[in-house]
VEXNUNU-701826 format. One record per residue: x, z, y of N, C-alpha, C in turn; residue in three letters. Coordinates in steps of 0.2 Angstrom, whole numbers, plus 5000, padded with zeros to 4 digits. Each point is the difference from the previous one (the first is absolute). Layout:
N
XZYXZYXZYALA
...
***
This chain:
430
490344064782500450064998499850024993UNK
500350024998499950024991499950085000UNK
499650014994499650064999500550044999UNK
500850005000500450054998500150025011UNK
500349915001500150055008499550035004UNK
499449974999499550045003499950094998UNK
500250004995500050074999500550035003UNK
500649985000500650045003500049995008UNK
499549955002499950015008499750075000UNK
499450004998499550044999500150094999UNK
500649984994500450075003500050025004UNK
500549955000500550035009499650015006UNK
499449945001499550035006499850074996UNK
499850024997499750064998500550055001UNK
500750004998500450065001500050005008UNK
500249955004500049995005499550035004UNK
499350004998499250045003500250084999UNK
500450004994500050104997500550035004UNK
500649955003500350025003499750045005UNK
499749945005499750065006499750045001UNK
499750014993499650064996500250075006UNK
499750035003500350075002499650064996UNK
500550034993499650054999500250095002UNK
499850075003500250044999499750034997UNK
500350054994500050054997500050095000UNK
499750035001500150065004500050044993UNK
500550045000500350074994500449944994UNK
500750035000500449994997500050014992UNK
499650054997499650034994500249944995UNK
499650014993499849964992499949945005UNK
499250005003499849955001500349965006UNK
500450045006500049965004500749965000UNK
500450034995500649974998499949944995UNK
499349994997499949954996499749945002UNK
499550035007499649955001500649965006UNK
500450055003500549975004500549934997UNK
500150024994500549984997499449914998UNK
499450024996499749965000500049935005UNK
499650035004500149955008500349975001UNK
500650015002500749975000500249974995UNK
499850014993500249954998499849954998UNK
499249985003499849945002500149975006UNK
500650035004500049975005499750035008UNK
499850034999499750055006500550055004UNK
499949995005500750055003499550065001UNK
500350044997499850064999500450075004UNK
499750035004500050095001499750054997UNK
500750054997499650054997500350055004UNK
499650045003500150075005499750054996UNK
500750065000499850044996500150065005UNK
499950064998499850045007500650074999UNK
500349994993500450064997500849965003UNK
500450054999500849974999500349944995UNK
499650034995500249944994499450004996UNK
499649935000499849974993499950034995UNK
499550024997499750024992500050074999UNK
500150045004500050084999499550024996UNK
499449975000499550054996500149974992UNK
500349935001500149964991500750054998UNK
500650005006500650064998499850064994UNK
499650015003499750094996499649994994UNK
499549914998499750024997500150034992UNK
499750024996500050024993500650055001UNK
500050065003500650035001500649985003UNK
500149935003500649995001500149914995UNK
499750004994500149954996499449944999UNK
499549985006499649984999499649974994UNK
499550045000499749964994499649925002UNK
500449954998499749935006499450004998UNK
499850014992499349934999499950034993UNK
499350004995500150024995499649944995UNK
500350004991500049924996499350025000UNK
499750035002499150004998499649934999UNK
499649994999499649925002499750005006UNK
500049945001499550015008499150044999UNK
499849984995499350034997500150095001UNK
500650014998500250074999500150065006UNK
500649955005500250015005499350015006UNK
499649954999499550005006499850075001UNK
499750024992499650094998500550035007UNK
500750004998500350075003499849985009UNK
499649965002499750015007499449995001UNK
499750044998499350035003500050035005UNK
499549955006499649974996499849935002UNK
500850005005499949915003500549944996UNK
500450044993500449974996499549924999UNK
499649975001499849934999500549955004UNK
499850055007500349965007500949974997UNK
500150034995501049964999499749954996UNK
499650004997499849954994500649965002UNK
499949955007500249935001500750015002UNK
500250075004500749995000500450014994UNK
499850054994500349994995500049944995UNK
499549955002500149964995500549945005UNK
500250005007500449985001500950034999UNK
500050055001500850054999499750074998UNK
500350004992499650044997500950044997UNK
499950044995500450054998500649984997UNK
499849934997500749954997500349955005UNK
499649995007500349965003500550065005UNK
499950065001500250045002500850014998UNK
499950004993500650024996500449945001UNK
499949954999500449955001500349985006UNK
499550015007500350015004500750015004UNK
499950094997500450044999500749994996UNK
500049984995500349974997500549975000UNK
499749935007500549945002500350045006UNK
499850065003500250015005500650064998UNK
499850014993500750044997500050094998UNK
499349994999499450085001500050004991UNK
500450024994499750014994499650055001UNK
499550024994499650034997499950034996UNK
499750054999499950044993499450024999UNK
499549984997499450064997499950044996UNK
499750075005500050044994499250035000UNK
500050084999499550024997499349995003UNK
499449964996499349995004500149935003UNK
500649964999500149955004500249995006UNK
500450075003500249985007500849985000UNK
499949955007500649964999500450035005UNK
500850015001500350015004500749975000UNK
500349995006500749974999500450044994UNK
500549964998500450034994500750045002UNK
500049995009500350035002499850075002UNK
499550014999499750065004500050025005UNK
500149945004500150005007499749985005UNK
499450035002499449975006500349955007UNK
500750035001500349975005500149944999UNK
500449974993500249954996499549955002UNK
499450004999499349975000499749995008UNK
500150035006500049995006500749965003UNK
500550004999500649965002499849954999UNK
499749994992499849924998499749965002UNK
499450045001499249995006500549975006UNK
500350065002500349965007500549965002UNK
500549984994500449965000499649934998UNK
499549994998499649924997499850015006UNK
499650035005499749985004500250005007UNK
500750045002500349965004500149914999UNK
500550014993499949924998499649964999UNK
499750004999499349985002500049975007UNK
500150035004499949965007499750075006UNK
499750054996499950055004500450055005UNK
499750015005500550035005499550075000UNK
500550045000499450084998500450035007UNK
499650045004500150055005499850074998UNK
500650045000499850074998499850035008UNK
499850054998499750055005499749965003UNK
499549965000499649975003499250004999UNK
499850085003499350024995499449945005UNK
499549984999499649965002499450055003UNK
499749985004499650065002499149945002UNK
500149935002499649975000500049944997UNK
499349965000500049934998499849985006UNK
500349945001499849965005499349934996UNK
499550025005499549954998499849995004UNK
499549924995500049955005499050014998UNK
499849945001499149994998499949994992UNK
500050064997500049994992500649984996UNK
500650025004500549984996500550065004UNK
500750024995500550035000500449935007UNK
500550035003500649975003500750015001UNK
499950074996500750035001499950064999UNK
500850035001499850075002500650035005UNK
499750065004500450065006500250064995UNK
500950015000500350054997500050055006UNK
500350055001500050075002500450005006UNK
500349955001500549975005499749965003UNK
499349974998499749965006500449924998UNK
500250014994500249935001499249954995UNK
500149945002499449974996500449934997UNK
499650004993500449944996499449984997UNK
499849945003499549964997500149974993UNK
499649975000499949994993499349964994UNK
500049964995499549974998499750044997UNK
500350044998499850074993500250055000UNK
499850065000500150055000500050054994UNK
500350014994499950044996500150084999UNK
499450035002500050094998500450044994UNK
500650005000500050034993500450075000UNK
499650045007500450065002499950064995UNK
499849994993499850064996499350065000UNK
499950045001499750055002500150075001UNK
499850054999500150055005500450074995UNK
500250004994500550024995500750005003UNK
500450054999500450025001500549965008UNK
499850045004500049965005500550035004UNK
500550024998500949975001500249974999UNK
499749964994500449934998499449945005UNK
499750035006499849935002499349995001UNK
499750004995499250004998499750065003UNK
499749985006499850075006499349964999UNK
499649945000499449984998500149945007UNK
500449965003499949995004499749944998UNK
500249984998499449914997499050015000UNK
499950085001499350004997499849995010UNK
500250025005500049995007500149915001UNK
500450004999500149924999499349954997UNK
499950034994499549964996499450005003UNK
500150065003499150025004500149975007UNK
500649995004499749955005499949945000UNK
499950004993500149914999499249994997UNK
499750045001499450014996499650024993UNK
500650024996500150044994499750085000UNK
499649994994499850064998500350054996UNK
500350085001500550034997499750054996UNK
499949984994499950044995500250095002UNK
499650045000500450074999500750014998UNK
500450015002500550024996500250074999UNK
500250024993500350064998500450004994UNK
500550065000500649994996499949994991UNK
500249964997500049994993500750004997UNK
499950014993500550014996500450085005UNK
499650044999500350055004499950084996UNK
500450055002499850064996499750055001UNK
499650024998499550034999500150095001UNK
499550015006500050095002499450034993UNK
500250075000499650034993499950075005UNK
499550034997499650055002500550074997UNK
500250055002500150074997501049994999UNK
499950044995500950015002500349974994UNK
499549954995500349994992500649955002UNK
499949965005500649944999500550045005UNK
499950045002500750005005500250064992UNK
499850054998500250014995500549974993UNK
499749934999500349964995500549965004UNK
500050015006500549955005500549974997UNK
500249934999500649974994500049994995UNK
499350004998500050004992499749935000UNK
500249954996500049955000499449994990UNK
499549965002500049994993499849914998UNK
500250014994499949955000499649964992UNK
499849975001499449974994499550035002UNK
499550025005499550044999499349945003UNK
499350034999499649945004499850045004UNK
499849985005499850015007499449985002UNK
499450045002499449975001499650035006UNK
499949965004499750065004499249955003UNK
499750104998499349985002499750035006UNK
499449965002499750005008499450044998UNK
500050065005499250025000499950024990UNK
500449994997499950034994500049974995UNK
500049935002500049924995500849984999UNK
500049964995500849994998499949915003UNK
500649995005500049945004500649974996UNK
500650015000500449954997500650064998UNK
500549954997500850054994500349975000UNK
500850025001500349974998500550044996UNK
500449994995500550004997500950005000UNK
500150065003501049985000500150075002UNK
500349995004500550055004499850025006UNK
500050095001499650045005500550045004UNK
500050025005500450065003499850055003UNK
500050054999499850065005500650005007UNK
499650025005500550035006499650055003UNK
500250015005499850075003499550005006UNK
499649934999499449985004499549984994UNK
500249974995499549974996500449984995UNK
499949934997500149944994500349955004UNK
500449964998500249935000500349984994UNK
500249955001500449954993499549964998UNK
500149954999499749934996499450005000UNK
499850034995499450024996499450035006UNK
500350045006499650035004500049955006UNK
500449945001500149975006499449934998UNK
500050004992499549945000499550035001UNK
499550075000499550035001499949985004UNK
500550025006499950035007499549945004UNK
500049965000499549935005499250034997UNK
500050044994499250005000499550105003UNK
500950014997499850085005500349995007UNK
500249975004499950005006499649965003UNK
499749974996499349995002499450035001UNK
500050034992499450055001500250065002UNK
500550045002500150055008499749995002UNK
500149925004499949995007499349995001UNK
499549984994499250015000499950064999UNK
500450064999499750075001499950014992UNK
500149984994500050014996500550064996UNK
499750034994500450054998500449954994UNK
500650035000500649964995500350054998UNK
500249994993500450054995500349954995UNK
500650014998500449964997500150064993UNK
500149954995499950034994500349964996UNK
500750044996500649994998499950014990UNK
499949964998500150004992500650004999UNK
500350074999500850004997500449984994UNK
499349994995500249984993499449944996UNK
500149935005499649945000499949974993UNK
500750014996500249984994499550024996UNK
499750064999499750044995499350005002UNK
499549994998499450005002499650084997UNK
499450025002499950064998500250044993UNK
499849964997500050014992500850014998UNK
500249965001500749995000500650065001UNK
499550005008500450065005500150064998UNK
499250044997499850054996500350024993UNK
500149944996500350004992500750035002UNK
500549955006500650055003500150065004UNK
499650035003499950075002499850054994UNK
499749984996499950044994500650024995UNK
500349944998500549994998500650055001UNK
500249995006500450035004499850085004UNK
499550005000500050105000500050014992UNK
499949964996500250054992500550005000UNK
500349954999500750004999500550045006UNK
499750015008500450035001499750065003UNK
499650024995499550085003500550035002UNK
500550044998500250055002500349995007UNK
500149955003500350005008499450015002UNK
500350045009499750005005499649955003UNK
499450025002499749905002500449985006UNK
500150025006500649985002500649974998UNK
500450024994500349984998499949944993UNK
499450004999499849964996499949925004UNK
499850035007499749915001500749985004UNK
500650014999500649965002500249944996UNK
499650014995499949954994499349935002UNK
499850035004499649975004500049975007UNK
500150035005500050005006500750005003UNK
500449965008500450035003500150075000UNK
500450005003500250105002499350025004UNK
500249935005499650025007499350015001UNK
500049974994499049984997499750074996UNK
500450044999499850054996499650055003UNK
500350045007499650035004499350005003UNK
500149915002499549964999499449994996UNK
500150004994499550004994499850054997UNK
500450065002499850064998499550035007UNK
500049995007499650025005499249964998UNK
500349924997499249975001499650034995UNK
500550014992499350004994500150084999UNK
500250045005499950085001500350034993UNK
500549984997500350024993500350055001UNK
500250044997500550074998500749964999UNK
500550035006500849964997500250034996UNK
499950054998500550064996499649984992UNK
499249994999499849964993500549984996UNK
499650054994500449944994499549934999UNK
500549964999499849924999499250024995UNK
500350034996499350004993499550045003UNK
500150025004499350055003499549955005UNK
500449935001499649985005499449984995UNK
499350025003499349964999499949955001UNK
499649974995499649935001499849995008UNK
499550025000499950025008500749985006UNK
500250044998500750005004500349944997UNK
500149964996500449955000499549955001UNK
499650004999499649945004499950015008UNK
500150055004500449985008500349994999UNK
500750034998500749954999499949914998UNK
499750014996499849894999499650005006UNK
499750035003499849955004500450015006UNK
500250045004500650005004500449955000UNK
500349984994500549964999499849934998UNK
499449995001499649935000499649985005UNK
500050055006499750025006500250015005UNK
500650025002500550065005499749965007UNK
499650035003499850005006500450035009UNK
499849955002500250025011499749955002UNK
499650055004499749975006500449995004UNK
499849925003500549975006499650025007UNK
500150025006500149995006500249975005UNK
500449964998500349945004500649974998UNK
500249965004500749964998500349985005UNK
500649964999500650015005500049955005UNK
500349995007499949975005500449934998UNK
500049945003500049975000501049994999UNK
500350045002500550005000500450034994UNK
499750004995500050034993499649954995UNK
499649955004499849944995500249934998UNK
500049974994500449964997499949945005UNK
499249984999499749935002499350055006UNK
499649965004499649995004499349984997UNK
499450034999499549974998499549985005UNK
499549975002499949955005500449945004UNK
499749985005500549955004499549945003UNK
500449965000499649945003499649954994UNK
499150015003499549994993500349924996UNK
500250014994499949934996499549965002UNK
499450025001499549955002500149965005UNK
500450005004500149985007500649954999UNK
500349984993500749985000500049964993UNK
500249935000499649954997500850004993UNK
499750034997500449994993500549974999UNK
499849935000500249964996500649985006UNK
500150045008500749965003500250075005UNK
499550074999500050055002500050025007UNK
499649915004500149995006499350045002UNK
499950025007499450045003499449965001UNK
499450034998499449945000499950025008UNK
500250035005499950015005500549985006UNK
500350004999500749955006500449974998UNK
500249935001500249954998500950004998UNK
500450004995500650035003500250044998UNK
499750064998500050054997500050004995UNK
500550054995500050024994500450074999UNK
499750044992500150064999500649994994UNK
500250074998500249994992500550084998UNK
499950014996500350075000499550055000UNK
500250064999499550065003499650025004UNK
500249975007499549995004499349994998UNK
499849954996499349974998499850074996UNK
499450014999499550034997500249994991UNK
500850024999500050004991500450064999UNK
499950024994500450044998499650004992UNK
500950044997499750014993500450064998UNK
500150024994500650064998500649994999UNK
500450044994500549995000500449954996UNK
500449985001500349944993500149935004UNK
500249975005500249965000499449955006UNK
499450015000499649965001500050015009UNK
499950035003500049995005500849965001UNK
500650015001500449975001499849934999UNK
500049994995499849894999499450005003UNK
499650045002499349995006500249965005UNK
500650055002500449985005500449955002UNK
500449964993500249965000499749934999UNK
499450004995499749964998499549975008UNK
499750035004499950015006500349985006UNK
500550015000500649985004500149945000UNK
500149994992500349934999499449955001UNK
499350025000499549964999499849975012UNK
500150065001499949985006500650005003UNK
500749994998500549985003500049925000UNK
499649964994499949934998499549995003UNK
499450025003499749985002500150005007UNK
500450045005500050005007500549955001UNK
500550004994500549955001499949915000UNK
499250014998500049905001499549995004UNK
***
């Protein structure tokens, strides 16, 4: 037999072995739509049972509606934004990373655009555009997906997965079984935490979970006060117990409970932390980040001469929102009806530090159903990188939110998701 036919026998017995392959997929999500699609198309007959009416609900709504997929950062870059088990993707990103993503995408007919910070979004703006396409390759693919089909157990055998019993009591065995039912975030679109029940009868240990990327409650009446006021360029820092923990830089929001926006949702994973250790947290708003003290002070000087004769009230509309004024005059105790030029040293040194300062203390943050992503889940440790199959039952695999990752805003999570998918969609598939 010659070395050409021997290979193409060798194929065909192999496609023919992946045939019988039986793999199920649990949550139609990023990841379960990827690893499903994956599978299948190495030849594995594939079920994806998904528990909602239709496939991708929670990918539908991402980035407002416009999902942000994946962001051009470098994998060295990218890892930072998941603290603190960002190592654990090393191997999935270096197999399906943020270029293979786009191309992907691409052949399936998903253009692209990048914008600010690097986040990438369909050029349609249309979150839905991006789940049709998931689900149109992965039926083709060879998958057969069951909607309203929520899963409620594994079927196991002696250190191995067998299948699994949906809610109807039906049971569809199986060689693999992949988890990719999300986590416990906005859970009308589906992610009710059911995977972390699953993982734990399988012998998996489940990391705490609580809400991340989420916004933040404040102490007193100042945010319902500024409610709707949106700022934007500011840094954001907040410190524990009276130490400065981490900042970030963008765009803020006040509402009538607290802070959210960007800027306060990448915070959030470290102050819902140190809440929940009983720590005191105060968030602390640099209004004017551009200008550093010296700086700051040459233009407040500047500008009560030049505009001494206004009222200080009416002098800092040159400075502050509308909304921020009442604000700023409660915190640094000024006189509104002041002439500009009357203000003291004294007195404009609160004002500099106010506006390089502006303090609230936090109290809590919002439930689970007002959070972006899930922080905890099923421990990394347990779950072997490099195929994201279970070091604990044979047959098994994770991928998506479920697992113990998260990161902030900008794209990363989503390719977590994908990246993940796609890694243990190929693995369960051969």
């Amino acid at each position: 037999m010659s070395h050409l036919t021997s290979r193409r026998v060798y194929s065909k017995l192999r496609l023919t072995n992946m045939a019988q392959k039986k793999v199920v997929v649990v949550g139609a999500g990023a990841a379960g739509l990827m690893a499903a699609g994956q599978a299948a198309g190495l030849g594995a007959e594939t079920l994806l049972l998904e528990k909602m009416i239709r496939p991708g609900r929670k990918v539908s709504i991402a980035g407002k509606g416009r999902c942000n997929l994946t962001n051009v950062a470098p994998v060295s870059d990218f890892i930072t934004h998941f603290a603190p088990n960002g190592r654990f993707l090393r191997q999935a990103f270096s197999r399906f990373f943020s270029t293979d993503l786009l191309e992907f995408l691409r052949v399936l007919g998903i253009e692209t655009v990048t914008e600010r910070g690097g986040r990438v979004f369909p050029a349609s703006g249309r979150a839905q555009d991006v789940v049709d396409a998931l689900l149109r390759w992965a039926q083709q693919s060879g998958v057969t997906v069951k909607t309203r089909s929520p899963v409620k157990q594994l079927i196991l055998g002696k250190a191995r997965v067998l299948g699994v019993k949906t809610s109807s009591g039906r049971v569809h065995s199986s060689d693999a079984v992949i988890i990719a039912t999300g986590g416990a975030s906005y859970p009308a679109t589906g992610s009710t935490g059911d995977g972390y029940g699953l993982a734990e009868s399988a012998g998996h240990k489940i990391v705490p979970i609580r809400p991340a990327l989420v916004p933040l409650e404040t102490a007193g009446d100042v945010a319902r006060r500024l409610q709707g006021l949106s700022l934007r360029n500011v840094t954001v820092t907040a410190f524990v117990d009276g130490k400065k923990e981490i900042g970030a830089f963008g765009e803020m929001l006040f509402t009538h409970f607290g802070i959210s926006g960007p800027a306060t949702l990448s915070l959030s994973r470290y102050v819902v932390d140190a809440l929940r250790a009983h720590h005191k947290v105060a968030i602390s708003i640099d209004l004017k980040p551009a200008l550093d003290e010296r700086m700051l002070d040459a233009r407040l000087i500047r500008d009560l001469s030049r505009y001494g004769k206004r009222r200080f009230h009416t002098w800092l509309k040159g400075l502050l929102p509308r909304k921020l004024i009442p604000i700023c005059i409660d915190f640094t105790s000024m006189a509104a009806d002041r002439l500009a030029h009357q203000v003291t040293a004294g007195e404009r040194r609160r004002l500099l530090d106010w506006l390089k300062d502006f303090r609230l203390d936090v109290n809590g943050y919002r439930p689970f159903s007002e959070a972006i992503i899930t922080a905890g889940g099923v421990d990394t440790r347990e779950i072997d990188p490099r195929t994201m199959a279970s070091r604990i039952t044979k047959g098994l695999y994770f991928a998506g939110e479920v697992l113990d990752l998260d990161a902030d805003t900008g794209g990363y999570n989503l390719q977590a998701a994908f990246s993940t998918g796609w890694l243990a969609g190929r693995s369960a598939g051969t």
